[in-house]
OpenMM code with the backbone's topology and positions (N, CA, C; nanometers):
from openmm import Vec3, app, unit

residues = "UNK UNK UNK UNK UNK UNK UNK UNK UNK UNK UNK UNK UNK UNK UNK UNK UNK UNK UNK UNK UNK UNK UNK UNK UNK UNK UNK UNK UNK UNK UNK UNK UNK UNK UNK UNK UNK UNK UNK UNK UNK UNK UNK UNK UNK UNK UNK UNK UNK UNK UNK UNK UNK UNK UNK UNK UNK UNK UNK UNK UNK UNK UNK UNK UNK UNK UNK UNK UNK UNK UNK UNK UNK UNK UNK UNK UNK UNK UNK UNK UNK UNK UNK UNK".split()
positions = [
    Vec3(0.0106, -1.0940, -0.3252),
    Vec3(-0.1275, -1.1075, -0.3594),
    Vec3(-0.1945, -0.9713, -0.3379),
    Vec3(-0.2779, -0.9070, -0.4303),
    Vec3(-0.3728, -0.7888, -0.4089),
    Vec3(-0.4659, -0.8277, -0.3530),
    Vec3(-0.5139, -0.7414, -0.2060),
    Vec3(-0.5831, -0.7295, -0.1616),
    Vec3(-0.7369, -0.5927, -0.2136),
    Vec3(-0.8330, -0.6850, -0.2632),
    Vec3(-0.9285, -0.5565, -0.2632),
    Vec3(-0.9689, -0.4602, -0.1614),
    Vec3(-0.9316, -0.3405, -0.1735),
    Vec3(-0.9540, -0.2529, -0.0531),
    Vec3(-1.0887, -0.2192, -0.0084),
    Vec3(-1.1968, -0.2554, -0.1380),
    Vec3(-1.3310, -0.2304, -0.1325),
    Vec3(-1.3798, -0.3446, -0.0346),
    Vec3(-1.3117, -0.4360, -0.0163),
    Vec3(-1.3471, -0.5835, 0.0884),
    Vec3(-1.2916, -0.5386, 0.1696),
    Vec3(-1.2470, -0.4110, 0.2741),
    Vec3(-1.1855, -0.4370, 0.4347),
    Vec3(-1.2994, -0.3459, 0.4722),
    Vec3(-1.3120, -0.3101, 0.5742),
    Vec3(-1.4081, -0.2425, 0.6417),
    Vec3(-1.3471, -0.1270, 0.6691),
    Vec3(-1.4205, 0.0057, 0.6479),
    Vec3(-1.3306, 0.1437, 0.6390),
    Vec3(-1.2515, 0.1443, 0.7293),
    Vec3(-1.2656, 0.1716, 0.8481),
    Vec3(-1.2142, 0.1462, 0.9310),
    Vec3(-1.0602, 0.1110, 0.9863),
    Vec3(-1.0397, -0.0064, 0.9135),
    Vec3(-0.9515, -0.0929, 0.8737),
    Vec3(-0.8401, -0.0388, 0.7589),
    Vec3(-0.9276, -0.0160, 0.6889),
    Vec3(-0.8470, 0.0172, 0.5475),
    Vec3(-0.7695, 0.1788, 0.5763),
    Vec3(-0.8369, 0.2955, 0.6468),
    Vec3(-0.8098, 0.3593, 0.7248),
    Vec3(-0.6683, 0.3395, 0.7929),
    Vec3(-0.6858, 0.2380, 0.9034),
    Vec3(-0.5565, 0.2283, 0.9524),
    Vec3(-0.4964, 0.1978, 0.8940),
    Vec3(-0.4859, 0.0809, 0.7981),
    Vec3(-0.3577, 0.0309, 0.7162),
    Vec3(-0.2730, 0.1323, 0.6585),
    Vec3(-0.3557, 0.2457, 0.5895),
    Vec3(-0.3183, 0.3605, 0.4760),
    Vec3(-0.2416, 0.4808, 0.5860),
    Vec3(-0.3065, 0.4784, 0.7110),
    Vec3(-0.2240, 0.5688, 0.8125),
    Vec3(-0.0609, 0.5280, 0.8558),
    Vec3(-0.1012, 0.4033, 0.9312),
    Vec3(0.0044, 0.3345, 0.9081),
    Vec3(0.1491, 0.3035, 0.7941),
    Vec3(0.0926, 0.2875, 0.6834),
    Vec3(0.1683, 0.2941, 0.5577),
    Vec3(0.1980, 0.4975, 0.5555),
    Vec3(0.1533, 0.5810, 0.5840),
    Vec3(0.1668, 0.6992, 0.5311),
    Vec3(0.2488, 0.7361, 0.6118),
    Vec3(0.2469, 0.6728, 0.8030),
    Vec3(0.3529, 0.7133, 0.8792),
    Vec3(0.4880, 0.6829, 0.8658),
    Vec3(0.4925, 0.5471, 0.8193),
    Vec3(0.5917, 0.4699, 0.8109),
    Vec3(0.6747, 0.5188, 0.7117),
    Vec3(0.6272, 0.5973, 0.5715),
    Vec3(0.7121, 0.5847, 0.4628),
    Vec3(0.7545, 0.7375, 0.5000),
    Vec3(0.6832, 0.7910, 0.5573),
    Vec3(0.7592, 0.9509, 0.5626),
    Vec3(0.7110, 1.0083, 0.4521),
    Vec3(0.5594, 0.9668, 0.3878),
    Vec3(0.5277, 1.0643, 0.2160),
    Vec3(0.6098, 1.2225, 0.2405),
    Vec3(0.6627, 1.2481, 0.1421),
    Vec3(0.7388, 1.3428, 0.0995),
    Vec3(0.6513, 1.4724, 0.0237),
    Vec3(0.5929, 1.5586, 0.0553),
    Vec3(0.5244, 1.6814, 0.0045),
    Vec3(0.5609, 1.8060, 0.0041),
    Vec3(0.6639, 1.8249, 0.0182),
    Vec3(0.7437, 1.9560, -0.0076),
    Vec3(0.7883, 2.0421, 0.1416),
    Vec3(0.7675, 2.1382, 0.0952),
    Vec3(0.7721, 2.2175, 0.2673),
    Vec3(0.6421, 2.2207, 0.2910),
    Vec3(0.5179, 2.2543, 0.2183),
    Vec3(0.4562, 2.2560, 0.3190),
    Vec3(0.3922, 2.1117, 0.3867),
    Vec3(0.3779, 2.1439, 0.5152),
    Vec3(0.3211, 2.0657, 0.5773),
    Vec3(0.1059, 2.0454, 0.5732),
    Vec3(0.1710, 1.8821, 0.5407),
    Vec3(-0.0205, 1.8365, 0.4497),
    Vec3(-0.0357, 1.7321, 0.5791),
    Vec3(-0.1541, 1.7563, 0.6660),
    Vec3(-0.2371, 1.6840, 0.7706),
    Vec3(-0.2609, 1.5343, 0.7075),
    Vec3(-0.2339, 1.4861, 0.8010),
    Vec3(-0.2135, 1.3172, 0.8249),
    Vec3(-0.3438, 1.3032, 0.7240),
    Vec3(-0.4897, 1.3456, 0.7689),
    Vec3(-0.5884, 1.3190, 0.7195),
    Vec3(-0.5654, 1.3840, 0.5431),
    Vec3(-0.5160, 1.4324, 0.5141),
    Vec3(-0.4694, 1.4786, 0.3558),
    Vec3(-0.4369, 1.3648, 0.2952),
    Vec3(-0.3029, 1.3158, 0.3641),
    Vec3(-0.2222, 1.2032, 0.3011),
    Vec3(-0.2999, 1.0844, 0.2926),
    Vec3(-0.3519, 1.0444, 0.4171),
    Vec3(-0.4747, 0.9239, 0.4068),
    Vec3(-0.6257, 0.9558, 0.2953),
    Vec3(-0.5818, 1.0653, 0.2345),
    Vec3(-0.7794, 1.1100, 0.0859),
    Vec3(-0.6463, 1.0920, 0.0058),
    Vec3(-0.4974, 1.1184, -0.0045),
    Vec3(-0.4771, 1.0870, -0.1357),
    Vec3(-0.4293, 0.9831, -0.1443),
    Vec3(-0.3848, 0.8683, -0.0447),
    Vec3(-0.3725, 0.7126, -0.0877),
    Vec3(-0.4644, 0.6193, -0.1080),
    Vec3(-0.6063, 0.6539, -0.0566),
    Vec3(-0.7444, 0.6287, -0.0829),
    Vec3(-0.7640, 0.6529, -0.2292),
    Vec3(-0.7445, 0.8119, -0.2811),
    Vec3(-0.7720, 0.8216, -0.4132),
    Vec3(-0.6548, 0.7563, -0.5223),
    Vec3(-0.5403, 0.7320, -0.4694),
    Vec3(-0.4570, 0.6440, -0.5447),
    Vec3(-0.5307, 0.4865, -0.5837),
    Vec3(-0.5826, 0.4424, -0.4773),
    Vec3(-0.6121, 0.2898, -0.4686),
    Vec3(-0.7377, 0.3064, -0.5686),
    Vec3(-0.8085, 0.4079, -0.5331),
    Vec3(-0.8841, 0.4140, -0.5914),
    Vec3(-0.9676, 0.4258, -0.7769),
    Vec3(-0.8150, 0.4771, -0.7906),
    Vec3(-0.8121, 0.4906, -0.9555),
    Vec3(-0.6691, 0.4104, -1.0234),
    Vec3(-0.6417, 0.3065, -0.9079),
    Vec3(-0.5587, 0.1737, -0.9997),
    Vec3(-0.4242, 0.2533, -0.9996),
    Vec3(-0.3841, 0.3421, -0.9085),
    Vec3(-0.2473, 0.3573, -0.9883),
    Vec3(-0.1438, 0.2900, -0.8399),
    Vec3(-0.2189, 0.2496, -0.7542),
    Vec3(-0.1689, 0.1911, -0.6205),
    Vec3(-0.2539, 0.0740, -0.5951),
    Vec3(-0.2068, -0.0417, -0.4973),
    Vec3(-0.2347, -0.1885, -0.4877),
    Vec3(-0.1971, -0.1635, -0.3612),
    Vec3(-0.3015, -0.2616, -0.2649),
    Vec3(-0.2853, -0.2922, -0.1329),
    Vec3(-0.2397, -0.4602, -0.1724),
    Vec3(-0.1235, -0.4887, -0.1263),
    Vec3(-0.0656, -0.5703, -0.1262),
    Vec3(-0.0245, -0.6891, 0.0098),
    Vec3(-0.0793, -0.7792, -0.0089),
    Vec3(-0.0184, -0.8780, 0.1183),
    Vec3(0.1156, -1.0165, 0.0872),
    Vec3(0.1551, -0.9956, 0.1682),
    Vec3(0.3098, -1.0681, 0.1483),
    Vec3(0.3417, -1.2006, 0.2395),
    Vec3(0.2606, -1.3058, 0.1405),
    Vec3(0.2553, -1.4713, 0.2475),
    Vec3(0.4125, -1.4841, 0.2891),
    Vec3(0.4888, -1.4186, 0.2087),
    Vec3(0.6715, -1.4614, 0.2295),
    Vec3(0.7012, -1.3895, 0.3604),
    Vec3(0.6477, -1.2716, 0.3894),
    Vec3(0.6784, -1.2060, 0.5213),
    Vec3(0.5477, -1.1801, 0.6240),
    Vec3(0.4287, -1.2046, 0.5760),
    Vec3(0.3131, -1.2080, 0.6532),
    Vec3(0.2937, -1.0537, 0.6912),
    Vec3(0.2909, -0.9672, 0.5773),
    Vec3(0.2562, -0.8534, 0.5843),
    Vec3(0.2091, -0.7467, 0.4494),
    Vec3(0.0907, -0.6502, 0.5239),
    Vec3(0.0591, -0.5562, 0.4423),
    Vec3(0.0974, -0.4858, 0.4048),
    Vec3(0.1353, -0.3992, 0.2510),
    Vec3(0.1841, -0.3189, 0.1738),
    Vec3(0.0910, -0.2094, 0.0855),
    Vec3(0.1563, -0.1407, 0.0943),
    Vec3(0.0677, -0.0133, -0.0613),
    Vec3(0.2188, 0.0303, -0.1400),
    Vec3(0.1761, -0.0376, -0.2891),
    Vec3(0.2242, -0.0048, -0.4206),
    Vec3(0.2136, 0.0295, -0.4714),
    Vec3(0.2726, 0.1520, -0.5440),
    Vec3(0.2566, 0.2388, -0.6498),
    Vec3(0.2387, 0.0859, -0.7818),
    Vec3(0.1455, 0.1269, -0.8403),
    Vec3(0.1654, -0.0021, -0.9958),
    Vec3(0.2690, -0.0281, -1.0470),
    Vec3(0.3572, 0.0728, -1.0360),
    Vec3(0.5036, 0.0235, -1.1230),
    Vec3(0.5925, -0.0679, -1.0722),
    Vec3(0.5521, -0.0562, -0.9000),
    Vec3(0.6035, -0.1674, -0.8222),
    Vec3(0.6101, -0.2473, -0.8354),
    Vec3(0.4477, -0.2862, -0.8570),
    Vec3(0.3953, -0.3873, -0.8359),
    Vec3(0.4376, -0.5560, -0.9000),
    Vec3(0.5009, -0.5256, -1.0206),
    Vec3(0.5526, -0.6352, -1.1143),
    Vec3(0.6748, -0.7093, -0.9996),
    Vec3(0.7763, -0.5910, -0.9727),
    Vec3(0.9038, -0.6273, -0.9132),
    Vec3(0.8729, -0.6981, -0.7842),
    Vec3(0.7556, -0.6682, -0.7192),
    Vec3(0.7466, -0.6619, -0.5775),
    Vec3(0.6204, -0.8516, -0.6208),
    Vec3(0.5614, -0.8876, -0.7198),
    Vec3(0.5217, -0.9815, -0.7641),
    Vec3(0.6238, -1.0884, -0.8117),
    Vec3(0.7045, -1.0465, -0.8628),
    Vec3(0.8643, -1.1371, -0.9444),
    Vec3(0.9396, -1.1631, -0.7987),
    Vec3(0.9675, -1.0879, -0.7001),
    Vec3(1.0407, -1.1260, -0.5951),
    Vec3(0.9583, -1.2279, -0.5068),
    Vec3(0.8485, -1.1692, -0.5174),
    Vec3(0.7751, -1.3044, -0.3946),
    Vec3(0.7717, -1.4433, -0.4440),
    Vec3(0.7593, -1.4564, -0.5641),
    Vec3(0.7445, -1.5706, -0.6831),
    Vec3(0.8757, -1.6495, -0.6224),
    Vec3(0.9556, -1.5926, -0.6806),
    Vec3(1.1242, -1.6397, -0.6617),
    Vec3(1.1327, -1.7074, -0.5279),
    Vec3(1.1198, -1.6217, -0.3927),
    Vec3(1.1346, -1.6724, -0.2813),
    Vec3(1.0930, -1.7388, -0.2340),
    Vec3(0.9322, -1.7598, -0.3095),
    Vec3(0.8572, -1.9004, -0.2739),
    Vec3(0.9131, -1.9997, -0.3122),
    Vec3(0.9484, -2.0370, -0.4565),
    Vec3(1.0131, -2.1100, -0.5134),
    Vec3(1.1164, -2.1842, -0.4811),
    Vec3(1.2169, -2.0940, -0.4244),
    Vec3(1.3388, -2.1118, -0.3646),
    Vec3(1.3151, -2.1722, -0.2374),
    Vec3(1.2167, -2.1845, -0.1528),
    Vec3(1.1622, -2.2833, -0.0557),
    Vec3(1.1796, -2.3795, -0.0685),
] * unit.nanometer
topology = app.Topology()
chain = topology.addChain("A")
for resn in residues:
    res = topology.addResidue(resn, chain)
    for name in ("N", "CA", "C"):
        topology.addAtom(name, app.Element.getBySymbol(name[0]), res)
């Protein structure tokens, strides 16, 4: 399910996107780009539709998807509900 990011409280949405930016290891070359960098460009991702804050009733957790994901990562949750 997409979560609107414009409905969490900055704050919030903040941590989630830190969180998600620590976790995946974003990849930017050699040089080294400040935590606060990576958190203005997953903001500006969400922000112009090409990324989805995503929540997952099958595992009870928050996600950020690139859009192209988003189908596969929608078709798998479908399935596993189903398969319940």
């Amino acid at each position: 399910m997409i979560i609107p990011y414009k409905d969490l409280e900055p704050d919030t949405l903040t941590g989630i996107i830190r969180e998600f930016v620590l976790r995946e290891g974003t990849e930017y070359g050699e040089a080294d780009v400040p935590l606060s960098a990576k958190v203005a460009d997953v903001k500006a991702q969400l922000a112009n539709g090409s990324a989805f804050l995503v929540y997952s009733e099958l595992h009870d957790t928050v996600n950020i998807l690139p859009i192209d994901q988003f189908d596969q990562f929608d078709q798998q949750e479908n399935e596993q509900e189903s398969a319940q």
